[in-house]
LOVO-58229 format. One record per atom (N, C-alpha, C, O, CB): x, y, z; residue in one letter. Coordinates in steps of 0.05 Angstrom, whole numbers, padded with zeros to 5 digits, always signed. Each point is the difference from the previous one (the first is absolute). Glycine has a CB too. Layout:
XYZa...
//
This chain:
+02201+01926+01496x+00013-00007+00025x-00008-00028+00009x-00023-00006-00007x+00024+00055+00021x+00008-00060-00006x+00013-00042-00006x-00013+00005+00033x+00013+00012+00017x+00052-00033-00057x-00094+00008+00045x+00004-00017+00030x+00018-00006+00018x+00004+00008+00023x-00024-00022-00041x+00031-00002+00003x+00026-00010+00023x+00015+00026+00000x+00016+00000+00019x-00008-00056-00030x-00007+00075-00003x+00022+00028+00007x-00020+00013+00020x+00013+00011+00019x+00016+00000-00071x-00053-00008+00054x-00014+00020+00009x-00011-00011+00037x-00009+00012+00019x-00006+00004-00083x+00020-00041+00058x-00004-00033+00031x+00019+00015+00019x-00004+00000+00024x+00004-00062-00053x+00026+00078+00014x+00020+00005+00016x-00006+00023+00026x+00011+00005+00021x+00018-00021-00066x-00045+00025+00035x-00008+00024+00013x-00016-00009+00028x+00008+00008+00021x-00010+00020-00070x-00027-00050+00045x-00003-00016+00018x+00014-00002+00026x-00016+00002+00019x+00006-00018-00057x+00036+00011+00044x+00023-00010+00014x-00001+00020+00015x+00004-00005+00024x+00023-00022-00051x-00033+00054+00020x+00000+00026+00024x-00021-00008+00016x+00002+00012+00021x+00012+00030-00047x-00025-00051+00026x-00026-00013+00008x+00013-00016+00027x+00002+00006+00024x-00028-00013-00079x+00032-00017+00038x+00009-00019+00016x+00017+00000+00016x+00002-00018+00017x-00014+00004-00042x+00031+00039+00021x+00021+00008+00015x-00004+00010+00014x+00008-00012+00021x+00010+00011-00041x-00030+00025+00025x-00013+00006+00022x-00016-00011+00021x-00001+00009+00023x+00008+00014-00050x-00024-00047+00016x-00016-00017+00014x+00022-00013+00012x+00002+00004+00024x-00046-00008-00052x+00062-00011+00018x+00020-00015+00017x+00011+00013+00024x+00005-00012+00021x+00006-00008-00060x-00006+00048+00035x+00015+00012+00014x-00011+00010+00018x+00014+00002+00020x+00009+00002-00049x-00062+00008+00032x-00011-00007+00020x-00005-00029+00023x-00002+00001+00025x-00008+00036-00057x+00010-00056+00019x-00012-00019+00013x+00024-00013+00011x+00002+00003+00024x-00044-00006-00050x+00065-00014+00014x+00028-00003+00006x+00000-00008+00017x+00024-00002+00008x-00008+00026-00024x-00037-00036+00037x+00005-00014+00020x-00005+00008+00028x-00003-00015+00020x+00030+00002-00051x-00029+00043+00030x+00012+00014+00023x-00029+00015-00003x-00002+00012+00022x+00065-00008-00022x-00085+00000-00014x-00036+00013+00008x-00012-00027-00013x-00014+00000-00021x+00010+00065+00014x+00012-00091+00025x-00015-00023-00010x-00023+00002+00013x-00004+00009+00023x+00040-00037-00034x-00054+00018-00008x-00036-00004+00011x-00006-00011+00027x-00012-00021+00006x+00000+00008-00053x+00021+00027+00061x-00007-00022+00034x-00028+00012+00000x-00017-00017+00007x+00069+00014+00034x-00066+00034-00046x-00022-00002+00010x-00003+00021+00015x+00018-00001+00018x-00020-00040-00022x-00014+00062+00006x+00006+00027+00010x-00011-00004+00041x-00019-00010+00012x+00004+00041-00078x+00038-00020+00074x+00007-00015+00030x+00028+00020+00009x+00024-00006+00005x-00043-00056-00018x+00002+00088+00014x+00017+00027+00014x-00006-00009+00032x+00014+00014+00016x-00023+00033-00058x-00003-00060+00051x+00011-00007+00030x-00004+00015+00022x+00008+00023-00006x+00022-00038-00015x-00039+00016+00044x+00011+00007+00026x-00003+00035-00002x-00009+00011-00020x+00047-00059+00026x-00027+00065+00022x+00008+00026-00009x+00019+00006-00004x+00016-00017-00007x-00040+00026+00021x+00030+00016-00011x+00022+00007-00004x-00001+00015-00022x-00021+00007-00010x+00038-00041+00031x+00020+00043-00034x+00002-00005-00032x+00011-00019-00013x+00011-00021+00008x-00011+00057-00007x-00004-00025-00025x+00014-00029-00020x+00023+00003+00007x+00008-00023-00002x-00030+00019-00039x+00044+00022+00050x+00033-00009+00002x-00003-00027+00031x+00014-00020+00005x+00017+00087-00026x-00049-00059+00032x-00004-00020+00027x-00008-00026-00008x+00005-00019+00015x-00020+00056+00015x+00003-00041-00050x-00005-00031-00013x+00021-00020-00002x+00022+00001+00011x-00051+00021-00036x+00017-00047+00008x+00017-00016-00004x+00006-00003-00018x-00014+00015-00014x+00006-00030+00039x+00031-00002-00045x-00002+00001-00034x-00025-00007-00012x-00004+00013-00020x+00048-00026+00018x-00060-00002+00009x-00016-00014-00013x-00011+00024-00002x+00003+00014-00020x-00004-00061+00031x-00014+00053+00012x-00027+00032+00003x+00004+00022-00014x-00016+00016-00010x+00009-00021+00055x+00029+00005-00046x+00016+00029-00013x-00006-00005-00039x-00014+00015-00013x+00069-00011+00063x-00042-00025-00061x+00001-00020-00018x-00036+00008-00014x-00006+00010-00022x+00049-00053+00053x-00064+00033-00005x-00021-00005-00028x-00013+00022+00019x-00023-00008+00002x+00015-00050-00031x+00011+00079+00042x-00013+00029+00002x+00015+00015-00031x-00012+00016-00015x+00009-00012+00084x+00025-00011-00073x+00012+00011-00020x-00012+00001-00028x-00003+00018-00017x+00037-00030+00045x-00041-00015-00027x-00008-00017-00028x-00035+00012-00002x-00013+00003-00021x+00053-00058+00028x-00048+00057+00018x-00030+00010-00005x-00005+00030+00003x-00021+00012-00002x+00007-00056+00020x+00035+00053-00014x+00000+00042-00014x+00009-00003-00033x-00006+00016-00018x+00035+00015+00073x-00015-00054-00059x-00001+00005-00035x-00017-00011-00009x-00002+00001-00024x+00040+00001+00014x-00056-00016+00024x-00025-00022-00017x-00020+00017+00002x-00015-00005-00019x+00025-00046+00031x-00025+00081+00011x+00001+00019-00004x-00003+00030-00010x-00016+00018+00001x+00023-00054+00010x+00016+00030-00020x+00007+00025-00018x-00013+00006-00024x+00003-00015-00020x+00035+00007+00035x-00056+00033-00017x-00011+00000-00024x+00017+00008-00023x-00005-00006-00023x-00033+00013+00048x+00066+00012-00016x+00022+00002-00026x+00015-00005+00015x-00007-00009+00021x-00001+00040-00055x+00036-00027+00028x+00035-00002+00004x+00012+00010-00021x-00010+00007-00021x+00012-00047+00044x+00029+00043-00013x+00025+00012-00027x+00012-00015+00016x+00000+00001+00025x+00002+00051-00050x+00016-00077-00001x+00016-00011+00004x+00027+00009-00015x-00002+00017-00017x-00035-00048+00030x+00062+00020-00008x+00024+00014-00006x+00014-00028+00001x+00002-00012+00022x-00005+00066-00003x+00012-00063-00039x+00023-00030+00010x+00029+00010-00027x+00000+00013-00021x-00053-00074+00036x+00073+00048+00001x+00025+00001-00005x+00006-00021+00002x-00011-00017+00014x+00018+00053-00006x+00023-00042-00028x+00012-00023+00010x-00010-00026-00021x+00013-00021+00001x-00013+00042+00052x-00022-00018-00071x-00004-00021-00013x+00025-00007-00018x+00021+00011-00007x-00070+00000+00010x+00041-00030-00007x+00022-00017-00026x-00005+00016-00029x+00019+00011-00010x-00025-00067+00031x-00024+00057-00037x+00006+00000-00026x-00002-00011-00014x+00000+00005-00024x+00016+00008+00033x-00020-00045+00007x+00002-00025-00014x-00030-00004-00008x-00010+00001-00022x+00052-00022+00048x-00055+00015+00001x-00027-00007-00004x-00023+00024+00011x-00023-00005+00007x+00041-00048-00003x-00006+00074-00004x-00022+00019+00014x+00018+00028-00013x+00014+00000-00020x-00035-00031+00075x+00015+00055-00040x+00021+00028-00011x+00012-00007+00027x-00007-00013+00020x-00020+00060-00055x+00051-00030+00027x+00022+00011+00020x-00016+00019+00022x+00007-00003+00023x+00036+00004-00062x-00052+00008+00037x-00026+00028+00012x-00014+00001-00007x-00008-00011-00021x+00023+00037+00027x-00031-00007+00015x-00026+00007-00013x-00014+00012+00029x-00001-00011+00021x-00002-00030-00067x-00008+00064+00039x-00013+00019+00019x-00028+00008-00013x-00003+00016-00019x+00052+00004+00038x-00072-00035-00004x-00031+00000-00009x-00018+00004+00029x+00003-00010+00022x+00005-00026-00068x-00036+00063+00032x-00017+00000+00019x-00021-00015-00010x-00003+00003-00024x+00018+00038+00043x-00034-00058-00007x-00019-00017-00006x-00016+00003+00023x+00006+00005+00024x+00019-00035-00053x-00055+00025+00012x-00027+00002+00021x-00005-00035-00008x+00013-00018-00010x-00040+00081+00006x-00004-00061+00019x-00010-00028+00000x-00027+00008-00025x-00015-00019-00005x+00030-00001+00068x-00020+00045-00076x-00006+00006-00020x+00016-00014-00024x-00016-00003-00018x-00001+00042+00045x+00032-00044-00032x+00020-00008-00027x+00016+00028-00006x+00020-00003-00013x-00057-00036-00014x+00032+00061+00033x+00021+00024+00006x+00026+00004+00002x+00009+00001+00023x-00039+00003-00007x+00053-00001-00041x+00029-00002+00020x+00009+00029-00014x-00011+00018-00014x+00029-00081+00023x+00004+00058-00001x+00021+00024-00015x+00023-00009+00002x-00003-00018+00016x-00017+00056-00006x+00049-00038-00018x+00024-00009+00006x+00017+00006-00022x-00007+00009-00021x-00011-00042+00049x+00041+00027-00021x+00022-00017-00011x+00009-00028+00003x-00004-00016+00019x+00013+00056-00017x+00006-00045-00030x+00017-00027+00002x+00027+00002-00010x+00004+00016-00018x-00043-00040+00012x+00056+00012+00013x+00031-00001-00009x+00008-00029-00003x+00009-00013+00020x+00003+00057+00005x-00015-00057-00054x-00003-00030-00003x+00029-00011-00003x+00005-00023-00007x-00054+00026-00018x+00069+00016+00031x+00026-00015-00010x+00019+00000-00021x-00012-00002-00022x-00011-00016+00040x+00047+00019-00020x+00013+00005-00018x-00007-00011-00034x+00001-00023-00008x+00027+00027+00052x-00033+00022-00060x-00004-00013-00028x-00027+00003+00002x-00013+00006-00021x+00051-00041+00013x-00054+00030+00033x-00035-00009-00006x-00018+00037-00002x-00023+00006-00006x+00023-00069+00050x+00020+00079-00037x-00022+00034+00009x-00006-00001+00021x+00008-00013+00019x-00033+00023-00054x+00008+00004+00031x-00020+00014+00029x-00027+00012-00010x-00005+00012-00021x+00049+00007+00047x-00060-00025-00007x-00033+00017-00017x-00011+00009+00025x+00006-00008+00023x-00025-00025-00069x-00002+00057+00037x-00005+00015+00018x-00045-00015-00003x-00012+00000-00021x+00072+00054+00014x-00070-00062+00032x-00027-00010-00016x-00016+00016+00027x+00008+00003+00023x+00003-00063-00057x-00039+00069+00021x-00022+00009+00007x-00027-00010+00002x-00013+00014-00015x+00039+00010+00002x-00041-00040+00023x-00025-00012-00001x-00018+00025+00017x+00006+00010+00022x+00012-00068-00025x-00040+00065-00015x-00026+00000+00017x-00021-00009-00011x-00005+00006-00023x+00017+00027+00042x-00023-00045-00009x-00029-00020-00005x+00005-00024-00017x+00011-00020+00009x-00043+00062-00009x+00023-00037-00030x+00002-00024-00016x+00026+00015-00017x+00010-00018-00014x-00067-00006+00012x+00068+00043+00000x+00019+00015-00015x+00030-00012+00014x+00004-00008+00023x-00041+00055-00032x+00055-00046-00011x+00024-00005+00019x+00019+00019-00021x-00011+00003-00022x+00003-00060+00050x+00025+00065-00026x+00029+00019-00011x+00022-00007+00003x+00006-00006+00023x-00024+00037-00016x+00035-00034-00026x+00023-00011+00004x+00025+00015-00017x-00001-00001-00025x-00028-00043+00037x+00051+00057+00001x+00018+00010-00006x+00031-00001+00002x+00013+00013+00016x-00050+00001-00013x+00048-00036-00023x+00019-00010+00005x+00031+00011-00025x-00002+00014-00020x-00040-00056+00045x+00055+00035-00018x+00027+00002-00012x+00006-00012-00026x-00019-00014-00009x+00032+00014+00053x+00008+00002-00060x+00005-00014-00028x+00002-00028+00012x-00016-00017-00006x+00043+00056-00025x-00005-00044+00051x+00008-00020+00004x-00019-00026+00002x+00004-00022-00010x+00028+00054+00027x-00060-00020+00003x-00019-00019+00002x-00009-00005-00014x+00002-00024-00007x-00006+00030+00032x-00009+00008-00037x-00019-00005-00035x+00024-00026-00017x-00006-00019-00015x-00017+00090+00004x+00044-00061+00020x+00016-00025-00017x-00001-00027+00016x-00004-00023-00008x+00039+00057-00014x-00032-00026+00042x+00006-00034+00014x-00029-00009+00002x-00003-00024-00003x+00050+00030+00037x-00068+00008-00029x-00025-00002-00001x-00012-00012-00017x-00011-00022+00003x+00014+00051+00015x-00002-00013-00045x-00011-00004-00023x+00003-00018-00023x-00015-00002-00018x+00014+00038+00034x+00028-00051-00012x+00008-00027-00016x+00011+00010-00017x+00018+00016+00005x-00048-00045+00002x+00024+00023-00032x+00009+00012-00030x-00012+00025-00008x+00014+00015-00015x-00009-00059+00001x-00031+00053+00023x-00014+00024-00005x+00006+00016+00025x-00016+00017+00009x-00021-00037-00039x+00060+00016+00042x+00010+00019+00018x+00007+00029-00002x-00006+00020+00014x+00017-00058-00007x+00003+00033-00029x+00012+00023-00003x-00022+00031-00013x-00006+00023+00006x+00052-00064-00014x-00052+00020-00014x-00026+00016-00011x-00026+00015+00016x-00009+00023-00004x+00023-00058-00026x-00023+00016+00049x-00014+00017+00025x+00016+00024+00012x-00010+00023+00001x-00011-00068+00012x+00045+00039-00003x+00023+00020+00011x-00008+00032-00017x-00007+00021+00011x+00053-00069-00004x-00043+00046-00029x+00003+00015-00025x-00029+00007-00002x+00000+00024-00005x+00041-00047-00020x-00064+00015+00028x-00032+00007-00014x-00002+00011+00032x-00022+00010+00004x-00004-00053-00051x+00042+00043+00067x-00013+00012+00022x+00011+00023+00018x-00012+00011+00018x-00004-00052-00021x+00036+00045-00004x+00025+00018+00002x-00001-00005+00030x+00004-00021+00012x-00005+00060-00054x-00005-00012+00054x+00001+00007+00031x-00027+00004+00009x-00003+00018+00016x+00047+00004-00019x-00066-00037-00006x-00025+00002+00003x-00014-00019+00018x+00016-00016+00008x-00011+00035-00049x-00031-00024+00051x-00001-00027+00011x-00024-00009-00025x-00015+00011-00016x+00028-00002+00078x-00007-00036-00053x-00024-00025-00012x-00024+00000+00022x+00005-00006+00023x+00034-00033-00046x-00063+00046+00016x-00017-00002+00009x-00021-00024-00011x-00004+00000-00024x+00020+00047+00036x-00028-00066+00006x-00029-00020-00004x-00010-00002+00016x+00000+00014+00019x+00009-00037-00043x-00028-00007+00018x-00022-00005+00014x+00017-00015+00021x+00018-00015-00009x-00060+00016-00028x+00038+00000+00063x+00014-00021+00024x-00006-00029-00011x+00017-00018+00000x-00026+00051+00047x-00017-00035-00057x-00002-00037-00015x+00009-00004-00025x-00001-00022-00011x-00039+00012+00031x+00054+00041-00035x+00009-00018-00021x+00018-00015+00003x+00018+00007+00015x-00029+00017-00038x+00012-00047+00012x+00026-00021+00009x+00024+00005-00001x+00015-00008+00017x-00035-00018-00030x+00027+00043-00009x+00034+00022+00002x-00004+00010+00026x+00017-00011+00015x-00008+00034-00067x-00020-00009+00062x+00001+00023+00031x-00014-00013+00023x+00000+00013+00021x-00005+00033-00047x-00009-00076+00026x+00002-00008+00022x+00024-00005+00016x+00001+00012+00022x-00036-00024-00040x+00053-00004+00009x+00027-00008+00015x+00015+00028+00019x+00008+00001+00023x+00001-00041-00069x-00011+00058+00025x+00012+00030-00005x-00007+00005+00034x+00015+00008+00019x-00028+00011-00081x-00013-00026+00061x-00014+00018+00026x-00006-00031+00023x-00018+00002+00017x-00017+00050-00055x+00048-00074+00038x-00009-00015+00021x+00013+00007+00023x-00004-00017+00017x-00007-00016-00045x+00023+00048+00034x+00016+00013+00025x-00015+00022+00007x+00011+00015+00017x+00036-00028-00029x-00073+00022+00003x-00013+00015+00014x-00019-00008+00014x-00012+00019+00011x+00024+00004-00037x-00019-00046+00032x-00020-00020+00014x+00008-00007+00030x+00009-00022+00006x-00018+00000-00054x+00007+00043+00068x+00004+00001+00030x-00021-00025+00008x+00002-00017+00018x+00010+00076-00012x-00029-00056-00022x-00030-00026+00013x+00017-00021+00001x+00004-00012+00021x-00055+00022-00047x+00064-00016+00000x+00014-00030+00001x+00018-00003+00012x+00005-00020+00013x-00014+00011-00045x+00024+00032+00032x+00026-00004+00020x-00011-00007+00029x+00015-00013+00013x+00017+00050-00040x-00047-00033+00034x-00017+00007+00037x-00008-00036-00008x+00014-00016+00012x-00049+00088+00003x+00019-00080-00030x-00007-00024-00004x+00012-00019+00004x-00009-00020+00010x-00008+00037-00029x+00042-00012+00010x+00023-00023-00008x+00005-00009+00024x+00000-00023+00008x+00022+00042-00047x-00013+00012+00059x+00009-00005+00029x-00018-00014+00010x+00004-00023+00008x+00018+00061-00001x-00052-00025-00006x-00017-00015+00022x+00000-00033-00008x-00007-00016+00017x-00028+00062-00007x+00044-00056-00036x-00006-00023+00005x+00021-00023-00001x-00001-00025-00004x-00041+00044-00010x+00069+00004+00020x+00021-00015+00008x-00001-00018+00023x-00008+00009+00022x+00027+00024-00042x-00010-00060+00016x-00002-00013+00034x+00026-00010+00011x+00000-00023+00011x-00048+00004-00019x+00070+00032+00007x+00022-00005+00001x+00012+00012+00030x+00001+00025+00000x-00001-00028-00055x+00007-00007+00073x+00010+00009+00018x+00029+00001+00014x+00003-00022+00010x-00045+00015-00015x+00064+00025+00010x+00025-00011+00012x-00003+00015+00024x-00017+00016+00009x+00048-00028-00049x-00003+00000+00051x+00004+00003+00023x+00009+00029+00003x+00015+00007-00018x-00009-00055+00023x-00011+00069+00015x+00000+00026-00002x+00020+00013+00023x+00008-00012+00020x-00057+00008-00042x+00054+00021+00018x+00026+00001+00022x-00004+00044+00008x+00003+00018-00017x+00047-00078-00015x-00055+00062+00054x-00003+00035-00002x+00038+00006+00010x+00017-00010+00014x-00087+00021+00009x+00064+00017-00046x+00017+00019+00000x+00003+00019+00015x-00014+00004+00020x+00011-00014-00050x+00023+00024+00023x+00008+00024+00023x-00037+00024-00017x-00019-00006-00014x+00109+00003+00022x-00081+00030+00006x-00011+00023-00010x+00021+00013-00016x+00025+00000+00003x-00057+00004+00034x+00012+00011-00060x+00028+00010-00013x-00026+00017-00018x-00024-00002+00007x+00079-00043-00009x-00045+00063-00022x-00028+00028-00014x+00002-00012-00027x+00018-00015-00008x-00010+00072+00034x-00025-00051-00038x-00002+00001-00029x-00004+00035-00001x-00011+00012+00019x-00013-00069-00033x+00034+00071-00010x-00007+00028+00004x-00014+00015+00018x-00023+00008-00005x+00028-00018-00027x+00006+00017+00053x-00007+00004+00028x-00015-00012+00013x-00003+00006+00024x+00010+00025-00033x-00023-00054-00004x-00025-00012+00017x+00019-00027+00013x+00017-00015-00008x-00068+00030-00028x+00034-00008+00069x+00018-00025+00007x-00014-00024-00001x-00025+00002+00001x+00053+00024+00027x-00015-00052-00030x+00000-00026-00007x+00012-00022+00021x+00014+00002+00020x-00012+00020-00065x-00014-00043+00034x+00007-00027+00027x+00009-00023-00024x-00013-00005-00021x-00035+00013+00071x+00064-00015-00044x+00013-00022-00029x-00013-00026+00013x-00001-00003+00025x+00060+00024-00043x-00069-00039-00002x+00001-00022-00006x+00013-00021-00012x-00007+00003-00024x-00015+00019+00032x+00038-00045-00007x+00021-00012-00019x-00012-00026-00012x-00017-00009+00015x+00058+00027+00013x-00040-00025-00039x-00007-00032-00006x+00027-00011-00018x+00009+00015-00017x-00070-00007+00013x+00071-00030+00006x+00020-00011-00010x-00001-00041-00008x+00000-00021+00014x+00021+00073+00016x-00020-00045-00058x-00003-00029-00007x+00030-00016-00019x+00007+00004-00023x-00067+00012+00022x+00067-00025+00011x+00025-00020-00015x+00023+00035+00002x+00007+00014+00019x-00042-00068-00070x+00041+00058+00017x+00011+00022-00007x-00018+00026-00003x+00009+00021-00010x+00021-00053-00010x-00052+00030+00026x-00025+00020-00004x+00006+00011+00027x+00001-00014+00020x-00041-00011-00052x+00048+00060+00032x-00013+00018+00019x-00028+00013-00004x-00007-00007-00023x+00053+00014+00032x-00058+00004-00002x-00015+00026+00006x-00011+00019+00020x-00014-00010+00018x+00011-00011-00046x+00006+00040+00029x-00007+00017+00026x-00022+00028-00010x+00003+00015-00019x+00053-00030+00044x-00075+00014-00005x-00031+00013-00013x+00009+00026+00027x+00001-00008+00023x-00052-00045-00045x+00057+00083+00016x-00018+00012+00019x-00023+00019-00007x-00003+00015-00020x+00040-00020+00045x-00058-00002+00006x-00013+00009+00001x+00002+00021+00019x+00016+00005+00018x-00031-00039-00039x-00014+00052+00009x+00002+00019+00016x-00017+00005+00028x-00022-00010+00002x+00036+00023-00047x-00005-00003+00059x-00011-00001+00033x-00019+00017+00005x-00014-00007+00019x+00054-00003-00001x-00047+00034-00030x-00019+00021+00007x-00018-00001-00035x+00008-00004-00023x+00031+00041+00069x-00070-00031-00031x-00017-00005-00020x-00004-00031-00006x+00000-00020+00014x+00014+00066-00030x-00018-00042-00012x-00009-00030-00013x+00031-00015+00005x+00018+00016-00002x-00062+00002-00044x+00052-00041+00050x+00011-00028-00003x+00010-00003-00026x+00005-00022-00010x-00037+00003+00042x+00036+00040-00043x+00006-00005-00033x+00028-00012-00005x+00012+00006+00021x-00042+00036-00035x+00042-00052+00002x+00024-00005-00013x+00016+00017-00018x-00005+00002-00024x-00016-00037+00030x+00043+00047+00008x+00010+00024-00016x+00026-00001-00023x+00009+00015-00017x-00027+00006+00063x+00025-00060-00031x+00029-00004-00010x-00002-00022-00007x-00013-00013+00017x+00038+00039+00007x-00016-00040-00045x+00000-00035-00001x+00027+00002-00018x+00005+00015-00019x-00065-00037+00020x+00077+00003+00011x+00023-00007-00008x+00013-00029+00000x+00009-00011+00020x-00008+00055-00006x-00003-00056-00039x-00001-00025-00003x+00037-00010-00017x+00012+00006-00020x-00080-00001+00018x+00070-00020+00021x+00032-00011-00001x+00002-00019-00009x-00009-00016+00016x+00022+00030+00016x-00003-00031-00060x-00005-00029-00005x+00029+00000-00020x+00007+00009-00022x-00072-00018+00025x+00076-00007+00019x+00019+00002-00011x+00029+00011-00012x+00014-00007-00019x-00050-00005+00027x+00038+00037+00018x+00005+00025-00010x-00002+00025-00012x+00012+00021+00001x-00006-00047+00008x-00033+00012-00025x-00017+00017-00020x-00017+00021+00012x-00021-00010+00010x+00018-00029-00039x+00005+00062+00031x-00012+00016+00016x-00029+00014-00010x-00001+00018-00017x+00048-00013+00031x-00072-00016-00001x-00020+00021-00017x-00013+00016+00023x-00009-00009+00021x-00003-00025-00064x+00012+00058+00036x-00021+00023+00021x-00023+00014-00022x-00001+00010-00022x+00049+00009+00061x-00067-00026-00014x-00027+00010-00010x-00011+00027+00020x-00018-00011+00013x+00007-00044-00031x+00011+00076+00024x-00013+00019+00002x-00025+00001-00001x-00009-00004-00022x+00040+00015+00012x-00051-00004+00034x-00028+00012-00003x-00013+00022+00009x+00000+00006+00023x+00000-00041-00026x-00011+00046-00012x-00020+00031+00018x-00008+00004-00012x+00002-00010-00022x+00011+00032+00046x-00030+00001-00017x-00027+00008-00017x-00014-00005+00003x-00017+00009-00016x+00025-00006-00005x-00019-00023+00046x-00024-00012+00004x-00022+00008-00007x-00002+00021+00013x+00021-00033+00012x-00043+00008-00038x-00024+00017-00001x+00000+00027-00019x-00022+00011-00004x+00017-00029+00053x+00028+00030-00061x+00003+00011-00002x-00017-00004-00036x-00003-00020-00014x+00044+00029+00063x-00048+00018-00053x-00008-00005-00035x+00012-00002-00021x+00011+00021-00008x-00034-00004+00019x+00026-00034-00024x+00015+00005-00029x-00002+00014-00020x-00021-00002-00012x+00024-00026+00020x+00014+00043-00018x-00008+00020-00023x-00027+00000-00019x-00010-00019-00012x+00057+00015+00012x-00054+00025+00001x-00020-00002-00020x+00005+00013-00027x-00017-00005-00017x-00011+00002+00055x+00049+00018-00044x+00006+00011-00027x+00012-00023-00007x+00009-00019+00013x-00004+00069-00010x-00007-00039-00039x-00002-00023-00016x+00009+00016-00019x-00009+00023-00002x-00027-00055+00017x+00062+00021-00035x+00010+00023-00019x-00027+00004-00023x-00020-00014-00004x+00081+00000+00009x-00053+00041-00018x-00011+00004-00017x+00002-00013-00032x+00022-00007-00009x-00021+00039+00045x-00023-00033-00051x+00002-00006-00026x+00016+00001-00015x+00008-00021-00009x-00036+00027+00015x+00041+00021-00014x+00022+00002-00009x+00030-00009+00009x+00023+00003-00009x-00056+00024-00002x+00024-00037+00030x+00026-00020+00010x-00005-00031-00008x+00024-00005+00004x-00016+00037+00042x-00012-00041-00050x-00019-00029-00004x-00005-00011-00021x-00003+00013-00020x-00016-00001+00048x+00018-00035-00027x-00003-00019-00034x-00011-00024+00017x+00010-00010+00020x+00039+00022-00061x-00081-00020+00023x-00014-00018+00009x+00015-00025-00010x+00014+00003-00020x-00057+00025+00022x+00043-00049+00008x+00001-00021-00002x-00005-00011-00033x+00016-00010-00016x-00028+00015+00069x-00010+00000-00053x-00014-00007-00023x+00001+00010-00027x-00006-00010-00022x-00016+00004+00054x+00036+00036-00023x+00015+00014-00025x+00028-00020-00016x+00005-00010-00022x-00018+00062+00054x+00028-00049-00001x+00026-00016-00007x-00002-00016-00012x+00015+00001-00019x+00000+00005+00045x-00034-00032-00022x+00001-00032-00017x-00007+00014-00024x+00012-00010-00019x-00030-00033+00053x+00004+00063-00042x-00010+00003-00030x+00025+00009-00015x+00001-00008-00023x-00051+00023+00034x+00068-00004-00003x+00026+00010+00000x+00023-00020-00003x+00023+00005-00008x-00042+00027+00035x+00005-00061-00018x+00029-00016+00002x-00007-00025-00021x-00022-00011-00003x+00038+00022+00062x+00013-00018-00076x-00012-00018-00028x-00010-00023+00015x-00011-00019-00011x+00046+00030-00030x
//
């Protein structure tokens, strides 16, 4: 499996990080304000009370739609701790598959489609497809094949990235409106052809339940919950599974 095929995976990463930060939970600096509640705030207060319940957060489940395909997946629904912990799905786009991946600790699992192993795998695409049927690839999180695999399980970096974003726009408050019954206070931020609108939620933690980023027409929604919540701890069994290390012995 070719670097630059495996870099691609990366981009869930980045995509998601974009799609948190986007302008709209820019680093102003944690400054919930005054009393009251947060729907009684201002954009700004609302903005980085928001940004500091995900900085925070010891896990989350994120859910985004709407990607391109191009440089990230089309989807993808993952729970992640600040342990390196995830669980999820991905849906990379027409022609590319879909894989199903598991991290706990230094272990990561990965269970994907013919399709991916091909667009994945380069010329030894197909052949992996075939030596692995409906099984997952299991390694070490540092071997260099299954690092990339698993850099979207890293909540530390994602929280990082934000805190040391220093980018700020101009913020504009929304009506009230729910994310799955929980109710919410919208935030907008708008740059050139760039929309986005963040809600948060009003009772409990300040969390961010909705991010919906407009560029262009291009629609991306990101989903969050689960806060705190634990990530799986089963882990398939052996007989489901092919090490890493088996496979290369396997491949000319």
């Amino acid at each position: 499996m070719s670097r630059s095929r495996r870099g691609t995976l990366s981009a869930a990463g980045v995509t998601l990080c974009a799609g948190l930060l986007m302008g709209t939970l820019a680093a102003c600096g944690d400054d919930s304000g005054g009393s009251g509640g947060i729907a009684d705030k201002s954009a700004k207060e609302i903005s980085d009370a928001a940004q500091q319940a995900l900085l925070d957060a010891k896990s989350l489940r994120m859910a985004m739609s709407g990607g391109t395909g191009t440089d990230g997946p089309e989807s993808f629904d993952l729970h992640v701790d600040q342990d390196g912990n995830c669980s999820g799905s991905f849906e990379m786009g027409s022609g590319k598959g879909s894989f199903d991946i598991l991290k706990r600790g230094d272990k990561v699992w990965i269970k994907a489609d013919q399709d991916f192993w091909k667009a994945m795998g380069g010329p030894q695409g197909g052949a992996v497809a075939k030596l692995l049927g409906d099984k997952y690839l299991v390694g070490d999180a540092n071997d260099p094949q299954m690092s990339d695999l698993s850099s979207s399980c890293n909540l530390k970096e994602l929280q990082k990235e934000m805190k040391e974003d220093d980018s700020s726009d101009d913020l504009k408050k929304g009506g009230k409106s729910s994310v799955d019954g929980q109710e919410t206070i919208t935030i907008e931020s708008t740059e050139k052809d760039d929309k986005s609108t963040v809600d948060v939620a009003t009772k409990g933690e300040p969390y961010p339940l909705k991010i919906v980023s407009d560029e262009n027409g291009k629609k991306e929604t990101v989903l969050l919950s689960d806060f705190d919540e634990p990530v799986t701890s089963e882990t398939p069994p052996a007989g489901e599974t092919v090490d890493i290390k088996e496979l290369q012995k396997q491949q000319p």
